[in-house]
C-alpha positions as CSV (number, residue, x, y, z in Angstrom):
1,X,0.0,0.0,0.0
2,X,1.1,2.9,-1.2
3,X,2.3,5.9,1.5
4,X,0.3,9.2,1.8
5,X,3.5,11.1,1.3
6,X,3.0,8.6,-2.3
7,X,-0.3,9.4,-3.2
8,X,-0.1,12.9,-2.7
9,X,2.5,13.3,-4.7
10,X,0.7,11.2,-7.9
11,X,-2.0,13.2,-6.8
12,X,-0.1,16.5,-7.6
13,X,1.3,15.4,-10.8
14,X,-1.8,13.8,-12.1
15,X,-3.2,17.7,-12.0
16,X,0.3,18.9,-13.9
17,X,1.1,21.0,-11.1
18,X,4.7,21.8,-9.9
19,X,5.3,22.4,-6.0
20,X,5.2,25.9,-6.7
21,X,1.5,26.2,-8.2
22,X,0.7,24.3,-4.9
23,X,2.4,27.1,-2.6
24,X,0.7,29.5,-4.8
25,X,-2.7,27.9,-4.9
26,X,-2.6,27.3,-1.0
27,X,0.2,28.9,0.6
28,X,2.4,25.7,1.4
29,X,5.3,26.2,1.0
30,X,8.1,23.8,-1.2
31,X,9.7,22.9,2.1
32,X,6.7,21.5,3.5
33,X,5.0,20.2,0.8
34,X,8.1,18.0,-0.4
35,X,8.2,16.8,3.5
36,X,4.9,15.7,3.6
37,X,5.4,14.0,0.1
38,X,8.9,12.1,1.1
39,X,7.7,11.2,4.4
40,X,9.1,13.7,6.6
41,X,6.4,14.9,8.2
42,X,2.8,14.6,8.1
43,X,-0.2,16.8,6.7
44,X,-3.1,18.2,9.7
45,X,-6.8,16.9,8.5
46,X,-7.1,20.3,7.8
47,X,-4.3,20.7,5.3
48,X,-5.4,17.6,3.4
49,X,-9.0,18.7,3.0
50,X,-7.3,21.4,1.4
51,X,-5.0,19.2,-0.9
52,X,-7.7,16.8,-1.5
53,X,-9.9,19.9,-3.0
54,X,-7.0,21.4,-4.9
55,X,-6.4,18.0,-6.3
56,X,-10.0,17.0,-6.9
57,X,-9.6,14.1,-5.1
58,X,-11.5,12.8,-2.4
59,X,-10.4,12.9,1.4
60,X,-10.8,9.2,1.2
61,X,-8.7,8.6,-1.8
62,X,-5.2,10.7,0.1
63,X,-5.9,8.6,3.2
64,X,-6.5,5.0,2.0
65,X,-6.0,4.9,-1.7
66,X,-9.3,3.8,-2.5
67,X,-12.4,6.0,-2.5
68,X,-15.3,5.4,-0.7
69,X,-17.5,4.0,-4.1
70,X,-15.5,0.9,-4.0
71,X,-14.2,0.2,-0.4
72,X,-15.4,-3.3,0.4
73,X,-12.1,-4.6,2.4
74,X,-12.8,-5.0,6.4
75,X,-9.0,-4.1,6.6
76,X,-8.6,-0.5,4.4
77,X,-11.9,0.4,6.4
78,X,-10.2,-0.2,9.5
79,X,-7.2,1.8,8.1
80,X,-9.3,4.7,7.6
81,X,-10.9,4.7,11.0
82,X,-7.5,4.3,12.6
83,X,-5.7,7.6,10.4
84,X,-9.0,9.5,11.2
85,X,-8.2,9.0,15.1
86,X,-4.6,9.7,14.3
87,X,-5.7,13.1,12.3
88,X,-8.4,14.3,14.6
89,X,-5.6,14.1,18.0
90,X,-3.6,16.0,15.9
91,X,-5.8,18.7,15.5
92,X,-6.4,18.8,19.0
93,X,-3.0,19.1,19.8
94,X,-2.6,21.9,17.5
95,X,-5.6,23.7,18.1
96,X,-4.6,23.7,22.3
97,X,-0.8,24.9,20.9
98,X,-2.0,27.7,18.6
99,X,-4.2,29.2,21.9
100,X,-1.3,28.7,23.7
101,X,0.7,30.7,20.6
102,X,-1.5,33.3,20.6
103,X,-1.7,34.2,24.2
104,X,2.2,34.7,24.4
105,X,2.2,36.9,20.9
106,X,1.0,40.5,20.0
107,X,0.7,40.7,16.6
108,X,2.8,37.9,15.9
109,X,5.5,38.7,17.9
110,X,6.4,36.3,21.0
111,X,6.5,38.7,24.5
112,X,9.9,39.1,25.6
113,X,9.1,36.8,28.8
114,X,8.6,33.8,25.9
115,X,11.2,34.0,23.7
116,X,13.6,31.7,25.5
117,X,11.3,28.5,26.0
118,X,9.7,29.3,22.2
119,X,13.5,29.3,21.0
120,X,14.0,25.8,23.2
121,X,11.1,24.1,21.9
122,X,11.5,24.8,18.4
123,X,15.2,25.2,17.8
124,X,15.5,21.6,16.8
125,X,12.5,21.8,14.0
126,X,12.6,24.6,12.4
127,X,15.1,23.8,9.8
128,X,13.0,21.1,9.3
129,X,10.1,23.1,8.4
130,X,11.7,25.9,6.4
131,X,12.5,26.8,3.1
132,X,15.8,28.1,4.3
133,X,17.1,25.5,6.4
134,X,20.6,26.8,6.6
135,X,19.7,30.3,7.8
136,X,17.5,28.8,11.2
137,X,21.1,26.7,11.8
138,X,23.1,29.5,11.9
139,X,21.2,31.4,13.6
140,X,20.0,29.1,16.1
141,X,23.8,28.4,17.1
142,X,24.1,32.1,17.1
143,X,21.4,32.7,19.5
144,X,22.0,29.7,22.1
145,X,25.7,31.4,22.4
146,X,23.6,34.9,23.1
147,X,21.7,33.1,25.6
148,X,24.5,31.7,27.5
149,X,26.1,35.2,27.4
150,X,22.3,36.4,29.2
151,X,22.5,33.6,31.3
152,X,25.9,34.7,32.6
153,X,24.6,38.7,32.7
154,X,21.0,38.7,32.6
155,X,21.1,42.5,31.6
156,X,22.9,41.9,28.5
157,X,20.8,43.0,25.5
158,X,22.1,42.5,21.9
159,X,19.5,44.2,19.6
160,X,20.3,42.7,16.6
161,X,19.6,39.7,18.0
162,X,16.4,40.7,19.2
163,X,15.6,41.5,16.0
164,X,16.9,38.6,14.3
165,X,14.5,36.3,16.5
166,X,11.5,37.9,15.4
167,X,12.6,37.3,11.4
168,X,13.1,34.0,12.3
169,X,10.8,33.0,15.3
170,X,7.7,34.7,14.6
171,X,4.1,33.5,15.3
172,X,3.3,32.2,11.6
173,X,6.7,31.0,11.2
174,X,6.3,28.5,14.9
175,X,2.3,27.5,13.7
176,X,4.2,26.3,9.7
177,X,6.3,24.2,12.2
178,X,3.4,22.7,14.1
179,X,1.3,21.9,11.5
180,X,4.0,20.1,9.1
181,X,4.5,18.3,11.9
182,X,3.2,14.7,12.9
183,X,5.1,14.6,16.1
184,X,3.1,13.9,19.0
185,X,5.7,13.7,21.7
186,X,7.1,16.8,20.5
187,X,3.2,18.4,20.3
188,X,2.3,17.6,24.1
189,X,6.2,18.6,25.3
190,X,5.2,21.9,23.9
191,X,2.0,22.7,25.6
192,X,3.7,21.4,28.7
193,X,6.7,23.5,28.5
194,X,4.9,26.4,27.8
195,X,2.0,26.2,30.2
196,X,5.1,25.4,32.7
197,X,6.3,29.3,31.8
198,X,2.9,30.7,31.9
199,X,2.2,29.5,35.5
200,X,5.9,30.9,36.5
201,X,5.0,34.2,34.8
202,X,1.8,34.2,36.8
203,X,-0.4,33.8,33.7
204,X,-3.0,31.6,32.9
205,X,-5.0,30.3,30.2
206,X,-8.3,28.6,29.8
207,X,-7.3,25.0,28.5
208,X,-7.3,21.6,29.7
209,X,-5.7,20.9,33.3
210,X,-1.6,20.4,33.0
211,X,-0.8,17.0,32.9
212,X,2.3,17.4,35.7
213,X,3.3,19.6,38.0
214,X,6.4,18.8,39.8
215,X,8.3,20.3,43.6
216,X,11.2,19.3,45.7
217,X,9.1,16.8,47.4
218,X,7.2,15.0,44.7
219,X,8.2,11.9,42.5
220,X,9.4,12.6,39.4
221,X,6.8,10.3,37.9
222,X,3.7,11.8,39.8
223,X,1.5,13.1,37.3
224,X,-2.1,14.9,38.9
225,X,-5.0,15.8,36.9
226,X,-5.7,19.1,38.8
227,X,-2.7,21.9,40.1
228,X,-2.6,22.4,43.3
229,X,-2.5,25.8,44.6
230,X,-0.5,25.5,47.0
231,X,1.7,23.6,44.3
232,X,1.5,26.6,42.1
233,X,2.8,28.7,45.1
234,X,6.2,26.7,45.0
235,X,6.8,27.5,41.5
236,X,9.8,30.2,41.2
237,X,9.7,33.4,39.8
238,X,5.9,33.5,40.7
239,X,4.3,37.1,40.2
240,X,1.5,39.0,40.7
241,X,0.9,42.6,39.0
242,X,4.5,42.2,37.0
243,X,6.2,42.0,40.7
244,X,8.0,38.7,41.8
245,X,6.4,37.4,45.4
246,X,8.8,36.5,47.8
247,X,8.7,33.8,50.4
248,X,6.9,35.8,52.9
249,X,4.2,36.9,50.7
250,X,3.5,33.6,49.3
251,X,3.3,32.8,53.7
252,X,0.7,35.5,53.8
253,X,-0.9,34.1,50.9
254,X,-1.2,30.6,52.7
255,X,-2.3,32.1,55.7
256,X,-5.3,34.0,53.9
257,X,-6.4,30.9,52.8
258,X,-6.4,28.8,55.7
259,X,-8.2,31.8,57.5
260,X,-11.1,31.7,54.4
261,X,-10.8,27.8,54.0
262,X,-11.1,26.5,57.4
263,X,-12.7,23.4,56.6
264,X,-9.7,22.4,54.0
265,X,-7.1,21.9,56.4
């Protein structure tokens, strides 16, 4: 049976259509669309919908190789079933990290606060995913040395760099990455890692409960469903109205609430 990565590349060449016509067409771009058709990465339901239109194939046809007239194997049914699952997670994924995208951008650009963990998770990808991989390895080296140097003197500033991030690491640029991308280990690392800053920031976002929260006293494997807040408390470089809280207010805050929750002791 024939790859996806296979048949939409037939697909494209049974229309007469060069890569470029597709980026034109669609706005994927060559990078992406030779990934998905060598088996690099995978296409979002969303992006094959697209494909599948552009192609005038059906959604059936890209997934399975057969179309739904003449599908009367127990076995390429089940396939389908089993790459719908696989598709629909992924959108889920995606849609929880694009929320996530937004809420740490103004138009497009990542808040200062984010840069470092957006640079960490997606250092190793975007190369991947872009049409100039050569540029995002230079500059990622580059950047990791200029983060060492800030690590050393936190006031250190190099504008140029500064600049440099927001060519390269720029809200559309991260959600190309995400969506060429059929990584799931890498998906759910992101939403962790970034929900991780957002509660050391002292921001929060409506989405599903973390999946771990970790202190000095817990087990490295202890997952909970539901934060703590007294868990949240621990976390360092907590604040509230831009201003870190030290050790004696997070006291105060603990006393507040055994004095209002006097039944949760």
């Amino acid at each position: 049976m024939k790859t996806i990565g296979e048949r939409l590349r037939e697909a494209r060449e049974q229309k007469n259509y060069k890569q470029i016509h597709v980026m034109k067409k669609v706005g994927i771009n060559n990078k992406t669309l030779s990934g998905y058709e060598n088996g690099v990465s995978k296409p979002d339901y969303d992006t094959l919908k697209t494909l599948a239109k552009l192609y005038e194939v059906s959604l059936d046809e890209l997934i399975t190789g057969i179309d739904d007239d003449h599908i009367i194997d127990e076995e390429v049914a089940s396939f389908k079933k089993t790459m719908k699952g696989f598709y629909e997670e992924h959108d889920s994924l995606n849609n929880d990290i694009y929320k996530l995208l937004h809420h740490v951008s103004v138009h497009g650009v990542f808040k200062a606060e984010y840069e470092k963990v957006i640079f960490n998770c997606f250092r190793d990808n975007m190369s991947t995913y872009s049409q100039t991989p050569s540029d995002y390895e230079y500059f990622d080296n580059m950047y990791n040395h200029y983060l060492q140097d800030k690590s050393e003197d936190p006031s250190y500033i190099d504008e140029q760099f500064e600049e440099e991030f927001t060519h390269h690491y720029n809200l559309n640029s991260v959600i190309e990455a995400v969506r060429a991308s059929g990584d799931y280990e890498w998906k759910e690392e992101i939403i962790f890692k970034l929900r991780q800053e957002l509660l050391a920031n002292g921001d929060f976002i409506p989405l599903p409960p973390i999946d771990v929260i970790k202190d000095n006293n817990s087990d490295p494997g202890t997952t909970t469903d539901n934060p703590k807040l007294e868990e949240i408390l621990l976390i360092k470089n907590l604040t509230y109205r831009n201003k870190p809280l030290t050790d004696h207010d997070r006291q105060r805050i603990l006393e507040m609430l055994k004095l209002m929750f006097p039944d949760r002791q």
